[in-house]
C-alpha angles and dihedrals in degrees: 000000000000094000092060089044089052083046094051092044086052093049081058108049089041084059085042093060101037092077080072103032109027116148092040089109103052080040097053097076093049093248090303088125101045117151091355101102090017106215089322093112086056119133092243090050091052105038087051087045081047116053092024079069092046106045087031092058086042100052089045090046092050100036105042132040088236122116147256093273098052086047081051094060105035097057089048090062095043085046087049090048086046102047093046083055094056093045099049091041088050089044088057097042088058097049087055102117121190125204122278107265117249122259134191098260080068090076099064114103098020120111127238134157128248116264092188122019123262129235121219077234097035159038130295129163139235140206111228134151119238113185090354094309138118114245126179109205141188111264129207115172138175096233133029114286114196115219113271095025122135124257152221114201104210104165148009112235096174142339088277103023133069134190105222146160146223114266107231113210 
């Protein structure tokens, strides 16, 4: 019994560190193995293989009169459903795709209003969502644009700075 405990404590303590070392094992065989096994030698795979196996074959050997052989067993199927656990959760969580951040060339073409007022020869700024979110940018513009008028972004100057111009309605 104490062999699958000390199974099941490794297991733990292998999951423990591949937080910190995961992608040793795919890298251990210097890319010899890639795609083959497809994410299954990961740490997480084996430490829940590991110490499912360990704790499994401990519960069965304390709990039940059977032997070591049936521990045995019975903690290699829970280690293989563990492990396949691990496998199929990491594989979700790296499918996970976010949004494309968004950039400054987003801004051309969307509407804002004008926060200080713009000079034919300066600077003015705007007020325009990017990503659903207010931003107040820099403005430069061919013509005068009056505070609290309405906007056409037409192009990004800069990460802080647009060129617009006035909406005419």
């Amino acid at each position: 019994m104490n062999v699958f405990l000390g199974l099941g404590v490794a297991g733990i303590v292998l999951l423990a560190l591949s937080l910190i070392f995961d992608g040793i094992l795919e890298g251990l065989f210097g890319g010899v193995l890639d795609g083959l096994f497809d994410g299954l030698l990961s740490l997480p795979v084996v430490a829940g293989f590991l110490s499912m196996f360990g704790f499994g074959g401990a519960i069965v050997l304390g709990a039940t009169g059977l032997g070591a052989g049936a521990a045995t067993g019975v903690g290699v199927a829970a280690g293989v459903a563990a492990g396949w656990l691990a496998w199929r959760f990491s594989r979700a969580l790296m499918r996970d795709q976010t949004h494309a951040t968004p950039r400054g060339t987003d801004l051309v073409g969307t509407s804002g209003s004008v926060v200080t007022a713009i000079p034919a020869d300066g600077y003015g700024e705007v007020m325009v969502r990017l990503g659903g979110q207010p931003v107040k940018l820099a403005a430069k513009s061919a013509v005068p644009v009056a505070r609290g008028a309405e906007i056409w972004v037409e192009a990004s100057l800069s990460s802080t700075s647009v060129a617009v111009r006035p909406v005419e309605r």
